[in-house]
Backbone as numpy.savetxt, mean C-alpha at the origin, in Angstrom:
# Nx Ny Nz CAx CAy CAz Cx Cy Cz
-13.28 -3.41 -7.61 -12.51 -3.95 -6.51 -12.89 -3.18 -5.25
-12.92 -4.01 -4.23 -13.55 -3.35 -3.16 -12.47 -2.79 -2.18
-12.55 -2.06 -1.14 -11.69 -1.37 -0.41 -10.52 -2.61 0.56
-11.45 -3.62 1.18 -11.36 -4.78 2.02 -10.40 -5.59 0.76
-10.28 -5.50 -0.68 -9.66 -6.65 -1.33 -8.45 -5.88 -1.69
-8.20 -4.55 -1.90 -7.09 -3.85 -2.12 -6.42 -3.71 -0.39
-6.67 -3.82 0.89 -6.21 -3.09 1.96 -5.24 -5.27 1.67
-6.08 -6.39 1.58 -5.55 -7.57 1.81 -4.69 -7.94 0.47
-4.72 -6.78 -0.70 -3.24 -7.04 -1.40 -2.27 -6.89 -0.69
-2.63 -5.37 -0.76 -1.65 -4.63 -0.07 -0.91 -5.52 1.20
-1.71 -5.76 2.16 -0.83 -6.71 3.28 0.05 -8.02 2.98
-0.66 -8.64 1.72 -0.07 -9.55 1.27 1.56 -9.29 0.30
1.59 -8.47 -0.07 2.64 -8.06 -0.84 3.37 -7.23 0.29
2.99 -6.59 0.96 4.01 -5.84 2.16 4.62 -7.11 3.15
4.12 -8.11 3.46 4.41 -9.15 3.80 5.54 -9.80 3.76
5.31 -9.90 2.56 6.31 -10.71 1.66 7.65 -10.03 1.57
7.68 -8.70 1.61 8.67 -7.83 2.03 9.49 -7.94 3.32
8.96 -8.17 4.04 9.37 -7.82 5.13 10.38 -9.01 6.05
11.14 -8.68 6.48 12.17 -10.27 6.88 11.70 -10.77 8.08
10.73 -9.83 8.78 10.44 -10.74 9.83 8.61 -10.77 9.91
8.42 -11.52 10.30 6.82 -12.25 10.56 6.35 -10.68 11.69
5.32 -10.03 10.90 4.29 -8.97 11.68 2.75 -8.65 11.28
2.15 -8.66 12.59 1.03 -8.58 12.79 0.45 -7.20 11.97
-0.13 -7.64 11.01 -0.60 -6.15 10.31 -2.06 -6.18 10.19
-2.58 -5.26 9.47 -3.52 -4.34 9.61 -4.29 -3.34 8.86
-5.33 -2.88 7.97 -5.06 -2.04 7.17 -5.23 -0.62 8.28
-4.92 -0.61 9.85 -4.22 0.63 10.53 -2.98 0.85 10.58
-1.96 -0.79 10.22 -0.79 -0.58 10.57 -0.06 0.97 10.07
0.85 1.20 10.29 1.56 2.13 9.58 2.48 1.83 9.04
3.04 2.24 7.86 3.39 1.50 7.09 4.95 1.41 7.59
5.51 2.61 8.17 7.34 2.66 8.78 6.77 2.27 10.19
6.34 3.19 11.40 6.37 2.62 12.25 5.98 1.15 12.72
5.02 0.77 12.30 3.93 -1.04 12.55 4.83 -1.98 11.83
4.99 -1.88 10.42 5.86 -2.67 9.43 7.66 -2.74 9.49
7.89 -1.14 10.30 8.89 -1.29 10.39 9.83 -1.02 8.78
9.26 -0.28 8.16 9.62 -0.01 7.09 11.12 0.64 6.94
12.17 0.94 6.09 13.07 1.82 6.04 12.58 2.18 4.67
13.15 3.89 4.52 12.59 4.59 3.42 12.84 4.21 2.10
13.71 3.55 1.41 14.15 2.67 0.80 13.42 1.74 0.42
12.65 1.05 1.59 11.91 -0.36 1.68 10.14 0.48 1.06
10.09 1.79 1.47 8.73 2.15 1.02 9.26 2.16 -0.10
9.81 3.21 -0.94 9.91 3.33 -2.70 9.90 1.95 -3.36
10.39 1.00 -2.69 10.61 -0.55 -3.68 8.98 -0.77 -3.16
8.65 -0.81 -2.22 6.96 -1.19 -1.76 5.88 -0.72 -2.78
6.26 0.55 -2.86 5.28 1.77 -3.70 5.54 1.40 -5.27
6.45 0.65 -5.79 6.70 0.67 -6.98 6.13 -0.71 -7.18
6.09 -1.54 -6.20 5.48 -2.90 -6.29 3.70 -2.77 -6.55
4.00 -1.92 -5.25 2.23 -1.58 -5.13 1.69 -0.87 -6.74
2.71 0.14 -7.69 2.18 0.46 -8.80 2.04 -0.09 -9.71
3.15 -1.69 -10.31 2.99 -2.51 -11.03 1.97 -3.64 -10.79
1.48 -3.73 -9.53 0.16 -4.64 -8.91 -0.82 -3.91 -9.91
-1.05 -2.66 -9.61 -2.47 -2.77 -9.65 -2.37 -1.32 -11.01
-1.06 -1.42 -11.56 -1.08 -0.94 -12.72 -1.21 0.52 -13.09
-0.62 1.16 -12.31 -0.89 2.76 -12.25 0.04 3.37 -11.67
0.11 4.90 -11.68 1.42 5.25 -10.99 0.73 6.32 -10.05
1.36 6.62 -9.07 1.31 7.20 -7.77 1.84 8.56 -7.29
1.51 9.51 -7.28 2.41 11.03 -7.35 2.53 10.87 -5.99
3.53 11.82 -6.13 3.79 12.39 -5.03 2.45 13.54 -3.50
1.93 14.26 -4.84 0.50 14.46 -4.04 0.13 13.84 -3.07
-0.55 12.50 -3.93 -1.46 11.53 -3.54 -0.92 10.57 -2.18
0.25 10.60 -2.29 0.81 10.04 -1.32 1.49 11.07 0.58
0.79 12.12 -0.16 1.28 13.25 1.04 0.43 13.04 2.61
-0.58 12.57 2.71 -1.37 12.16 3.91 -1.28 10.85 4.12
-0.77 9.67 3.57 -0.89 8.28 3.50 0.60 8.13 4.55
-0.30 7.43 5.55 0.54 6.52 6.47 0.39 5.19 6.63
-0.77 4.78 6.87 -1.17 3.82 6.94 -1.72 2.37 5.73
-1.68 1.53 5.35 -1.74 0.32 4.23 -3.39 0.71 4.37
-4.21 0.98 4.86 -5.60 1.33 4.53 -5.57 2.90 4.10
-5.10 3.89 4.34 -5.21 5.19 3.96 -4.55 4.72 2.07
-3.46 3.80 2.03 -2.66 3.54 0.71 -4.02 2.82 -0.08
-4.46 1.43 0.40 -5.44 1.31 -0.82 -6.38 2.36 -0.95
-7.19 3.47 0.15 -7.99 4.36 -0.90 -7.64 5.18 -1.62
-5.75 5.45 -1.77 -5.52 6.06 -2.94 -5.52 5.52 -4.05
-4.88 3.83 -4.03 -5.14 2.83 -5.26 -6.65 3.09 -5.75
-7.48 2.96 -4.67 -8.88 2.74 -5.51 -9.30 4.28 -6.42
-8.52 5.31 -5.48 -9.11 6.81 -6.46 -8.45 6.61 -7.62
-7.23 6.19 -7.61 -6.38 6.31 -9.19 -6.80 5.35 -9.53
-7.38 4.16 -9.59 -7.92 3.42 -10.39 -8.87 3.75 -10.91
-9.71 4.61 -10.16 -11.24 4.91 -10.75 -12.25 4.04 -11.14
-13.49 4.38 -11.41 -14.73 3.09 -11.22 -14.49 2.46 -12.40
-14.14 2.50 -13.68 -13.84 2.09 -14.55 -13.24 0.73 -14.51
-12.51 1.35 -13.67 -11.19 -0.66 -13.42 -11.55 -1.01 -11.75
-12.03 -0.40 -11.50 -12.66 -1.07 -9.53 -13.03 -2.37 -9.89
Protein backbone atom coordinates (compact mmCIF):
# COMPACT_ATOMS: atom_id res chain seq x y z
CA UNK A 1 0.00 0.00 0.00
CA UNK A 2 1.33 3.15 -0.98
CA UNK A 3 1.72 6.35 1.16
CA UNK A 4 -0.90 8.50 -1.31
CA UNK A 5 -3.61 5.36 -0.68
CA UNK A 6 -3.28 5.27 3.18
CA UNK A 7 -3.07 9.49 3.56
CA UNK A 8 -6.85 9.08 1.10
CA UNK A 9 -8.18 6.39 3.73
CA UNK A 10 -7.36 8.18 6.23
CA UNK A 11 -9.26 11.44 4.82
CA UNK A 12 -12.00 9.36 3.87
CA UNK A 13 -12.81 7.89 7.22
CA UNK A 14 -11.90 11.27 9.12
CA UNK A 15 -14.54 12.67 6.91
CA UNK A 16 -17.08 10.77 7.66
CA UNK A 17 -16.49 11.79 11.21
CA UNK A 18 -16.77 14.96 11.14
CA UNK A 19 -20.35 16.97 11.23
CA UNK A 20 -19.39 19.52 9.11
CA UNK A 21 -18.07 19.46 5.34
CA UNK A 22 -13.87 20.39 5.47
CA UNK A 23 -11.36 20.94 3.15
CA UNK A 24 -8.60 18.41 4.05
CA UNK A 25 -5.35 17.37 3.25
CA UNK A 26 -2.75 14.89 4.12
CA UNK A 27 -1.14 18.55 5.86
CA UNK A 28 -4.32 19.10 7.54
CA UNK A 29 -3.92 18.77 11.23
CA UNK A 30 -5.73 16.60 12.61
CA UNK A 31 -7.40 19.05 15.93
CA UNK A 32 -6.59 22.28 14.55
CA UNK A 33 -7.68 21.84 10.29
CA UNK A 34 -10.35 18.98 11.20
CA UNK A 35 -11.29 20.57 14.14
CA UNK A 36 -11.01 17.57 16.13
CA UNK A 37 -11.99 17.31 20.04
CA UNK A 38 -9.75 14.88 22.02
CA UNK A 39 -12.37 12.43 22.37
CA UNK A 40 -13.09 12.64 18.57
CA UNK A 41 -9.15 11.64 18.05
CA UNK A 42 -9.26 8.31 20.38
CA UNK A 43 -12.67 7.14 18.51
CA UNK A 44 -10.62 8.33 15.07
CA UNK A 45 -7.40 6.37 16.17
CA UNK A 46 -9.35 3.32 17.09
CA UNK A 47 -11.16 3.48 13.72
CA UNK A 48 -7.95 4.15 12.01
CA UNK A 49 -6.60 0.72 14.01
CA UNK A 50 -9.48 -1.57 13.05
CA UNK A 51 -9.07 -0.18 9.19
CA UNK A 52 -5.97 -1.21 8.65
CA UNK A 53 -5.71 -3.82 11.45
CA UNK A 54 -3.05 -3.02 13.95
CA UNK A 55 -2.66 -1.17 17.04
CA UNK A 56 -0.95 2.14 17.65
CA UNK A 57 1.20 3.05 20.90
CA UNK A 58 1.43 5.69 22.37
CA UNK A 59 5.21 6.25 21.17
CA UNK A 60 4.36 6.15 17.72
CA UNK A 61 1.86 8.61 17.96
CA UNK A 62 4.07 11.27 19.98
CA UNK A 63 5.19 13.53 16.79
CA UNK A 64 1.96 12.89 14.66
CA UNK A 65 -0.14 15.91 13.98
CA UNK A 66 -0.98 15.84 10.86
CA UNK A 67 -3.37 12.79 8.63
CA UNK A 68 -0.04 12.48 6.45
CA UNK A 69 2.55 12.32 9.39
CA UNK A 70 -0.56 9.45 10.75
CA UNK A 71 -0.46 7.27 7.54
CA UNK A 72 3.50 6.99 7.73
CA UNK A 73 3.01 5.57 11.04
CA UNK A 74 0.22 3.09 9.60
CA UNK A 75 2.63 2.18 6.88
CA UNK A 76 5.76 1.54 9.58
CA UNK A 77 3.41 -0.69 11.74
CA UNK A 78 2.22 -2.38 8.94
CA UNK A 79 5.52 -3.20 7.58
CA UNK A 80 6.45 -4.43 3.93
CA UNK A 81 4.93 -7.61 4.53
CA UNK A 82 1.19 -6.27 4.43
CA UNK A 83 2.08 -2.75 2.36
Amino acid sequence: MQHSEVVEALLEMLSSSLEESRQLSSESALIADAGLESIQVIEYLCEVEDRFDLIIDEVSLADVSTVGELAEVVLRLRGPERS
